[in-house]
VEXBA-148240 format. One line per 5 residues: number of its first residue (from 1); their letters; for each residue x, y, z of N, C-alpha, C. Coordinates in Angstrom, 3 decimals. Each point is the difference from the previous one (the first is absolute). Example, Ala and Ser with C-alpha at 12.3 -4.5 7.8 and 13.67 -1.06 7.14 Angstrom:
BEGIN
1	AS	13.190:-5.690:7.800:-0.890:1.190:0.000:0.900:1.200:0.000; -0.350:1.050:-0.720:0.820:1.190:0.060:-0.770:1.090:0.730;
This chain:
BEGIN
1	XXXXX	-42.889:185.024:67.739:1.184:-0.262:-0.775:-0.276:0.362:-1.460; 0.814:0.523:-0.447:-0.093:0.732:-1.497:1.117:-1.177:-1.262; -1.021:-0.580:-0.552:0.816:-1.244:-1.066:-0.096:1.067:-1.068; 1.487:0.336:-0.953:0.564:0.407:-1.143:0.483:-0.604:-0.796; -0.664:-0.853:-1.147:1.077:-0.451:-0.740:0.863:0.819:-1.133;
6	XXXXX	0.885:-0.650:0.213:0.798:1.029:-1.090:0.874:-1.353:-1.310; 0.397:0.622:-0.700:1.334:-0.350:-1.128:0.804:-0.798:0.179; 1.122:1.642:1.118:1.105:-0.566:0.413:0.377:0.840:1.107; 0.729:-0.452:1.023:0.569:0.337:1.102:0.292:1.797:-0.207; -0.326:0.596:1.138:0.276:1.160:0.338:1.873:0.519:0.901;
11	XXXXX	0.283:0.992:-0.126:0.920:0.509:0.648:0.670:-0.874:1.012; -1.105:0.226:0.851:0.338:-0.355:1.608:0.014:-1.630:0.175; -0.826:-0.683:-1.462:-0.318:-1.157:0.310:0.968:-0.958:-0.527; 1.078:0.389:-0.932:1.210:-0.002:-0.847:1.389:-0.184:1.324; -0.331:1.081:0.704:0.974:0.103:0.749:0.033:-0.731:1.251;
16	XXXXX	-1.591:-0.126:0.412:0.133:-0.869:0.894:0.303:-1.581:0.098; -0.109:-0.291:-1.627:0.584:-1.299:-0.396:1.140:-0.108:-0.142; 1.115:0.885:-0.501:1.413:-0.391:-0.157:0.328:0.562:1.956; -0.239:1.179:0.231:0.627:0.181:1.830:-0.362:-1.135:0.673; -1.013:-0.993:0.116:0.074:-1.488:0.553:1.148:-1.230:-0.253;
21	XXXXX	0.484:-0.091:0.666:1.408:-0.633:-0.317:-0.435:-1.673:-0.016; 1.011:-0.783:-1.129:-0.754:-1.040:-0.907:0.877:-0.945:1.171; -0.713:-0.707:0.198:0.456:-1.725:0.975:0.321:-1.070:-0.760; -0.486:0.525:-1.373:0.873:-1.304:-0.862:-1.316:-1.341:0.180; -1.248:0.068:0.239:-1.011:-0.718:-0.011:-1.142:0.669:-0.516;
26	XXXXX	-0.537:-1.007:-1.056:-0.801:-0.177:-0.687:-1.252:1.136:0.189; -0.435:0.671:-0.676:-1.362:1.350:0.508:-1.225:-0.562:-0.767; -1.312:0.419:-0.025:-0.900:-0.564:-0.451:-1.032:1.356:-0.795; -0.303:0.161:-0.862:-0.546:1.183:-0.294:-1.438:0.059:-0.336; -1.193:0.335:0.919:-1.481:-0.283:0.012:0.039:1.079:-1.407;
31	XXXXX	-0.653:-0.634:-1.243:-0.798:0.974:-0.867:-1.179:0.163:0.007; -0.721:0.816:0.229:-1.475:0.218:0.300:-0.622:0.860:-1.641; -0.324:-0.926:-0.841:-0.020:0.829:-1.361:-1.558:0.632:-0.722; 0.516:0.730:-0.476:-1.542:0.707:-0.286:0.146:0.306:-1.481; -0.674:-0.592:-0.803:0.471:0.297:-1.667:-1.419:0.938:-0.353;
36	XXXXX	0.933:0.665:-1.143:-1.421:0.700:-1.053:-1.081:-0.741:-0.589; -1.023:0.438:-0.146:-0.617:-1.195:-0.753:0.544:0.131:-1.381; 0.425:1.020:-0.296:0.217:-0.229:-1.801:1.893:0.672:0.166; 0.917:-0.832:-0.412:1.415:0.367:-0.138:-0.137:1.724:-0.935; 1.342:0.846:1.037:0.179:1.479:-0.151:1.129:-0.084:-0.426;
41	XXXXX	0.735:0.346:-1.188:1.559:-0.112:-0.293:0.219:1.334:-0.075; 1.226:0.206:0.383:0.237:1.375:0.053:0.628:0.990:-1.215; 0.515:-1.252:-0.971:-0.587:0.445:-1.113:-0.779:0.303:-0.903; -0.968:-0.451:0.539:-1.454:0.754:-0.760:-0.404:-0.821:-0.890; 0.574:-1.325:0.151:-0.316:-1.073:-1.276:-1.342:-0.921:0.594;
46	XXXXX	-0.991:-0.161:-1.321:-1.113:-0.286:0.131:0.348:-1.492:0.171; -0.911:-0.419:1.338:0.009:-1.635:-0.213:-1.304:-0.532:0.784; -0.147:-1.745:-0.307:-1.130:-0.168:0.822:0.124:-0.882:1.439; 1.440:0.471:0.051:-0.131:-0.718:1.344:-0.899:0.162:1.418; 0.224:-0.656:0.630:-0.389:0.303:1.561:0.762:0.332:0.673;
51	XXXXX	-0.032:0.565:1.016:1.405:0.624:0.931:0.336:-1.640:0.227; -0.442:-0.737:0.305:-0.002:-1.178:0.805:1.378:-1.029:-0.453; -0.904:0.210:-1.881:0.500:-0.550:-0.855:1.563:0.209:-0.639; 0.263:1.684:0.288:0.868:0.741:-0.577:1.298:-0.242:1.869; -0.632:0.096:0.484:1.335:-0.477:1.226:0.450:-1.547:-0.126;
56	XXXXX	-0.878:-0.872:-0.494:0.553:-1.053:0.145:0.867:-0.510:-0.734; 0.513:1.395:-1.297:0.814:0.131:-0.799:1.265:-0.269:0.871; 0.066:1.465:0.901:1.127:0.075:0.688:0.216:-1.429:1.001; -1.125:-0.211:0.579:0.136:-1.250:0.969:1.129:-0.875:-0.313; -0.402:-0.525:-1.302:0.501:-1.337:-0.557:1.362:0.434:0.155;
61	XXXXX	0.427:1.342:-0.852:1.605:0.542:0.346:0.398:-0.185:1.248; -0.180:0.604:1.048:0.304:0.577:0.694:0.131:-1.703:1.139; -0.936:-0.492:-0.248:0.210:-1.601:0.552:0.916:-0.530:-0.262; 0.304:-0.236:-0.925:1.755:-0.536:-1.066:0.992:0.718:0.758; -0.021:1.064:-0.212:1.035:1.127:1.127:0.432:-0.391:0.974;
66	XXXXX	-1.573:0.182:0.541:0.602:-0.379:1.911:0.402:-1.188:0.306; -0.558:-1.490:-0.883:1.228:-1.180:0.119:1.243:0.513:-0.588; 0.173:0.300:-1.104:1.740:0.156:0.367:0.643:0.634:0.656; -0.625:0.953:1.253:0.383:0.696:0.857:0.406:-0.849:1.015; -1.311:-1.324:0.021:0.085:-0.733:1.248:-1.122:-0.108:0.767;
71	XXXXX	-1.126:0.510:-0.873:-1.274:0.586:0.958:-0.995:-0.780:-0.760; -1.255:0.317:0.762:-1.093:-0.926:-0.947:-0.862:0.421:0.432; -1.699:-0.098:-0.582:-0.912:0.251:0.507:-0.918:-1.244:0.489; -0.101:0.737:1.260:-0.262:-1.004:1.202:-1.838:-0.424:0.036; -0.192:1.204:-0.401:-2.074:-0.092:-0.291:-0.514:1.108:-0.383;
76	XXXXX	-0.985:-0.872:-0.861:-0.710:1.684:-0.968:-1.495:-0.764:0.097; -0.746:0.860:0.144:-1.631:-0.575:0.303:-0.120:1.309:-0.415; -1.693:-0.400:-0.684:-0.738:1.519:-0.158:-0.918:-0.111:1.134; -0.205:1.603:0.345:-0.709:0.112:1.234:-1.719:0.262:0.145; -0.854:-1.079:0.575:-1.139:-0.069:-0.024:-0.898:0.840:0.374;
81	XXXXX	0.105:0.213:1.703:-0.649:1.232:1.056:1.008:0.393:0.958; -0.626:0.881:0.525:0.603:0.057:1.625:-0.980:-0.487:0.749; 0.860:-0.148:1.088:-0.851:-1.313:0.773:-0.110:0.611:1.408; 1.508:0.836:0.563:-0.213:0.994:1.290:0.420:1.219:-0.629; 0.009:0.995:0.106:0.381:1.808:0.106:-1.380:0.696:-1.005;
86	XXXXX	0.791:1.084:-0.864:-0.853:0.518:-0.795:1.088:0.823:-0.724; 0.221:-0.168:-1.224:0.933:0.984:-0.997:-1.421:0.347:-1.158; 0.236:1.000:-0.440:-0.995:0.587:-1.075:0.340:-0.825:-1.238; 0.961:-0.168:-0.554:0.370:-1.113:-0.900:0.589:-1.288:0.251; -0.275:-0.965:-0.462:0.607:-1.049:0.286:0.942:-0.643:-1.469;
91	XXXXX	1.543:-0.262:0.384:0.891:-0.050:-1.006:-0.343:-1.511:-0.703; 0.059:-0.059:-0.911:-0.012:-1.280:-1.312:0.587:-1.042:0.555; 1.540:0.263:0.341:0.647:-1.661:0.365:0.931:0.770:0.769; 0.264:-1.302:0.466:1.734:0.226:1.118:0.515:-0.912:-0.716; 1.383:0.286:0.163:1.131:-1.026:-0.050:1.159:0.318:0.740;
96	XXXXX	0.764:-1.314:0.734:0.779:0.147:0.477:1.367:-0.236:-0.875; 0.975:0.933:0.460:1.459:-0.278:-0.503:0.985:-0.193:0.921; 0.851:-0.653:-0.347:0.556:-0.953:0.993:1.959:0.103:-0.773; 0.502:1.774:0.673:1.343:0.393:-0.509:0.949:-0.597:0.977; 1.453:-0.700:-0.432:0.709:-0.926:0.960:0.779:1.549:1.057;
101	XXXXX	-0.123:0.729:-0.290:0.290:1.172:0.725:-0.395:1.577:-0.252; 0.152:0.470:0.732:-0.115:1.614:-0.064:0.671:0.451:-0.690; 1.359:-0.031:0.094:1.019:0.100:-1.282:-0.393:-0.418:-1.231; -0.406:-0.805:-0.179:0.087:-0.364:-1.546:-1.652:0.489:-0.731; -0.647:0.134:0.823:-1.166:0.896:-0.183:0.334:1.104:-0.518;
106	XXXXX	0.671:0.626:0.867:0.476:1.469:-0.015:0.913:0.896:-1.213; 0.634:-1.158:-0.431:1.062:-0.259:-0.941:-1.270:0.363:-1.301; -0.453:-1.557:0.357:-0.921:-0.268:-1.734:-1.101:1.065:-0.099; -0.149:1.268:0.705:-0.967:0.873:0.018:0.229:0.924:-1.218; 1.426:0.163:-0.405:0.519:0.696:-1.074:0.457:-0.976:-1.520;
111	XXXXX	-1.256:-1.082:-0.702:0.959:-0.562:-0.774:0.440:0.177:-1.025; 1.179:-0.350:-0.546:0.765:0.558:-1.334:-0.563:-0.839:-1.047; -0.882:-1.224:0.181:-0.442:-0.763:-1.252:-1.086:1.082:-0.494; -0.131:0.339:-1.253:-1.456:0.110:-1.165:-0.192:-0.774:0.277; -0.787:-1.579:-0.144:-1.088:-0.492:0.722:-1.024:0.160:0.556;
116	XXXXX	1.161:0.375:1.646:-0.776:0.415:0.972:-0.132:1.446:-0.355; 0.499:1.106:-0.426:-0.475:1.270:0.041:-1.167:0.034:-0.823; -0.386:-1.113:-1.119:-0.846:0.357:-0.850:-1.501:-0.539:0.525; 0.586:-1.241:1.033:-1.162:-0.408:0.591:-1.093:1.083:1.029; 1.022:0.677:0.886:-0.561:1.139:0.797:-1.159:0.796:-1.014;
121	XXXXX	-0.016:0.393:-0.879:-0.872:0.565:-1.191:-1.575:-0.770:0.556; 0.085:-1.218:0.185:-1.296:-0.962:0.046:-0.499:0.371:1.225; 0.792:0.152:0.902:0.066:-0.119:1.966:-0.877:1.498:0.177; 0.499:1.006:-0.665:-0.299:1.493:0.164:-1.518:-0.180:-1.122; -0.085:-0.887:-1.176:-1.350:0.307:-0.777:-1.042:-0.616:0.948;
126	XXXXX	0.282:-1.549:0.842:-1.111:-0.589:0.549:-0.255:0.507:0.894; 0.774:0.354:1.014:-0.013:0.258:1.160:-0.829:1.322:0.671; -0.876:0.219:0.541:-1.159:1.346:0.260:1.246:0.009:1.415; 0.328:-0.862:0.964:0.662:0.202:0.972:0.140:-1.096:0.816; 1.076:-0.054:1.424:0.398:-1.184:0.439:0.495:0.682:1.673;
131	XXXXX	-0.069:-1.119:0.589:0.883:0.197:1.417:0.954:-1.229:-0.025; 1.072:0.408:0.873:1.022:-0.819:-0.632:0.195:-0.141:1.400; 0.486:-0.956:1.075:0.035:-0.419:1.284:1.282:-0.617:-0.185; 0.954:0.569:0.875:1.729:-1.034:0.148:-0.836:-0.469:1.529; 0.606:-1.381:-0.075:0.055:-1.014:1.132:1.458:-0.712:0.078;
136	XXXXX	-0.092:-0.917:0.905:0.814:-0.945:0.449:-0.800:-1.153:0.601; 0.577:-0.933:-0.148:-0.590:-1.152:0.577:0.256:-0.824:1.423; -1.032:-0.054:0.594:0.176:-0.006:1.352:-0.178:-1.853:0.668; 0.846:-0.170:0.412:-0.247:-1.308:0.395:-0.976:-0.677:0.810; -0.858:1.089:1.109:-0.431:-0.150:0.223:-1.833:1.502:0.166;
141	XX	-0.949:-0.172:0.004:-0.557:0.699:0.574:-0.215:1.148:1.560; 0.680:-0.751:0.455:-0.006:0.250:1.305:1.235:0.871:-0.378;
């Protein structure tokens, strides 16, 4: 199996999220995050952040957001080892997000606040790369 992290969603991976038709229940979004060690702005402005440090810029935004969307984050741990498989890198932290629908995910993917557009700046400096996992929640295992 070939693990890629990337940015942000590709072509096919865009489309395969809106052609899935929304049930109107709650989705869950695995972040699997991998920061720079030293924050990259893409303006070229010198700083001493950490990637780590420089996303948690956006975090804090982007947390505020998704409650007034209706959403929240459900768990964020930084990640220790792997314990079964083998990936060549192992990502910094996960966190879970917890959107009251697909729709409104989908919606808030484009937002019109400065805020949030200015926060993305932090997300793209910390961030080396991420896998981003849509779920649903299952009542049972079985």
């Amino acid at each position: 199996m070939k693990v890629e992290n990337s940015l942000y969603p590709n072509h096919d991976q865009m489309k395969g999220f809106f052609d899935n038709e929304d049930d109107g229940k709650p989705i869950y979004m695995v972040n699997l995050l991998k920061f720079r060690d030293k924050a990259e702005y893409k303006d070229g402005r010198e700083t001493s952040l950490t990637g780590r440090e420089a996303y948690s810029l956006y975090a804090e935004v982007f947390e505020k957001y998704l409650i007034d969307l209706g959403g929240e984050i459900t768990f964020v741990s930084e990640v220790n080892r792997l314990t079964i498989g083998k990936v060549e890198n192992l990502w910094d932290s996960i966190a879970i997000a917890k959107w009251p629908s697909k729709k409104i995910m989908g919606e808030s993917m484009n937002p019109n606040e400065p805020h949030i557009l200015e926060a993305y700046q932090h997300r793209s400096a910390g961030l080396e790369g991420q896998l981003n996992i849509e779920t649903k929640e299952l009542k049972s295992i079985l």
